[in-house]
C-alpha positions in Angstrom: 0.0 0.0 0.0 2.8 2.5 0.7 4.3 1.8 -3.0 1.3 3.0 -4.1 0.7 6.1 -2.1 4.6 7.0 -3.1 4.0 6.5 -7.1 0.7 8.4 -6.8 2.2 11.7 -4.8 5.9 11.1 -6.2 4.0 11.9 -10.0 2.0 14.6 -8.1 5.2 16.4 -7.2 6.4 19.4 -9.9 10.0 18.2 -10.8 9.1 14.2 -9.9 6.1 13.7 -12.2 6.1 10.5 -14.3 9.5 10.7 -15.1 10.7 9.2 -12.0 7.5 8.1 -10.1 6.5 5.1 -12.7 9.3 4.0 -13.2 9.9 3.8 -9.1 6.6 1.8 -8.9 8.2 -0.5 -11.5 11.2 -1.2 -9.9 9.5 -1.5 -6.1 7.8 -4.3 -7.4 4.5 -3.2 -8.8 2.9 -4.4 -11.9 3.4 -2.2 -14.8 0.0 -1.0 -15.5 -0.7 -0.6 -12.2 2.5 1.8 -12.0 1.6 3.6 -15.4 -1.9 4.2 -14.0 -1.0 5.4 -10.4 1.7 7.8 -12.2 -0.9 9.2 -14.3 -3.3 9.6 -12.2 -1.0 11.4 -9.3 0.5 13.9 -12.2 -3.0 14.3 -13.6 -4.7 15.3 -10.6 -1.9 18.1 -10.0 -2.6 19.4 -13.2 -6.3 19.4 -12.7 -5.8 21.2 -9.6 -3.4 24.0 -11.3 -6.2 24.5 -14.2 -8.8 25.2 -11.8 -6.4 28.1 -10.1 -5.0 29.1 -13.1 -6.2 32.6 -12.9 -4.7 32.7 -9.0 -1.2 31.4 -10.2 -1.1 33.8 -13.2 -1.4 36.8 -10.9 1.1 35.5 -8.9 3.3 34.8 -11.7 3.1 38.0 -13.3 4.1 40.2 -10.0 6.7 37.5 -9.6 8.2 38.9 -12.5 7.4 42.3 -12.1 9.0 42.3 -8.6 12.2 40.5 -10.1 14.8 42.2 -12.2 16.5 39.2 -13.1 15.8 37.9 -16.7 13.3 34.3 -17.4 14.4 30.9 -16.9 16.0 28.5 -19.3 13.1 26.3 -18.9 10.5 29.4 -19.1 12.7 30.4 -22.5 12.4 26.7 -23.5 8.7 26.3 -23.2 8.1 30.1 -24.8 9.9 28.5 -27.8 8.1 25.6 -28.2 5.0 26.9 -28.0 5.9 29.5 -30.6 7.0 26.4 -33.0 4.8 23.9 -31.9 1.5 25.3 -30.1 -0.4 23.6 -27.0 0.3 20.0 -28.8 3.9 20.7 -29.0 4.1 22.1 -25.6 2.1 19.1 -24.4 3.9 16.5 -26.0 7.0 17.8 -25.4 6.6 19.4 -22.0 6.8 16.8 -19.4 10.7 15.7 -20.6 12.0 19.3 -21.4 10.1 21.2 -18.6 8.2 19.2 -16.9 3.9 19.2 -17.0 2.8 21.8 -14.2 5.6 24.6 -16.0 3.8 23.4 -19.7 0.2 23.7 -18.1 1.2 27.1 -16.4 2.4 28.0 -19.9 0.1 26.5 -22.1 -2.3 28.8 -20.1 -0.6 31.8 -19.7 -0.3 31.8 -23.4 -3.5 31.8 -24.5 -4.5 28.3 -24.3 -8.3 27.2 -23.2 -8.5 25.0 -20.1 -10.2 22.4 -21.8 -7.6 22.3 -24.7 -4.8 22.4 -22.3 -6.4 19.3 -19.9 -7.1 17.3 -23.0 -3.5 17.4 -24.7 -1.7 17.3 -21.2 -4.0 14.2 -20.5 -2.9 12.5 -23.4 1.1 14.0 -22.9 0.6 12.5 -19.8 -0.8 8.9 -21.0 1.8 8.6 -23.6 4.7 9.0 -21.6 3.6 7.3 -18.6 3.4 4.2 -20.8 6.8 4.9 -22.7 8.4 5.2 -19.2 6.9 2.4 -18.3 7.4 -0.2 -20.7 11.0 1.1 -20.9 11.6 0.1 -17.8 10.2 -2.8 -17.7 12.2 -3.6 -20.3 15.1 -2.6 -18.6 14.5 -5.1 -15.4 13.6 -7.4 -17.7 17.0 -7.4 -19.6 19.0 -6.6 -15.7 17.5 -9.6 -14.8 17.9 -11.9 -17.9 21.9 -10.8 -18.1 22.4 -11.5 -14.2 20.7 -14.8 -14.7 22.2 -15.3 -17.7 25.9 -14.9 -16.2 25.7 -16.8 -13.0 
């Protein structure tokens, strides 16, 4: 019960998200699926929570930067970039491995996206690479485990 509790708030966490908390699951011993679906779920319901105080973080956002002198982030520069290019799919898709989910939603936002479109694409971001981070590591016990076997 405790693995799952730590997959579900380790993908909740800005910074942890699915790149780190499925993958734990996995390799504390839960089934993959399971893992995928407590990641997503813990990340998703973060992001929820951020689109439904969306207008609360942009105010404090903006007299962030209007208190600050100092110029944007690599990651806010990043994300500004790829939504440019790319729009709310790009920044979606690409998001959660270059800047992580919460920053795209903040910025996906911030930028002009609805809070429908932004939910929906993040939700599907979110899907996709929960399962790529999943299977890759399952793949990667699986092939620990065959080579240790294999050499003993």
């Amino acid at each position: 019960m405790l693995t799952y509790l730590l997959v579900f708030f380790a993908a909740a966490v800005p910074g942890i998200e699915i790149l780190v908390a499925v993958p734990l699951g996995i390799v504390r011993g839960l089934p993959v699926p399971v893992a995928i679906i407590l990641g997503f779920l813990g990340n998703a319901s973060t992001i929820i929570l951020e689109i439904l105080i969306f207008q609360r973080l942009k105010n404090w956002w903006e007299n962030r930067k209007k208190s600050e002198v100092t110029k944007l982030s690599k990651r806010t520069v990043r994300a500004e970039n790829i939504w440019r290019r790319y729009g709310i799919p790009g920044l979606a898709l690409l998001g959660p491995i270059l800047i992580g989910s919460h920053l795209a939603a903040f910025l996906a936002l911030a930028l002009g996206s609805s809070k429908k479109q932004t939910a929906v694409w993040l939700f599907i971001s979110l899907a996709a690479w929960s399962i790529v981070f999943g299977t890759l590591t399952a793949l990667g016990v699986d092939a620990f485990f065959w080579t240790q076997n294999k050499f003993q």
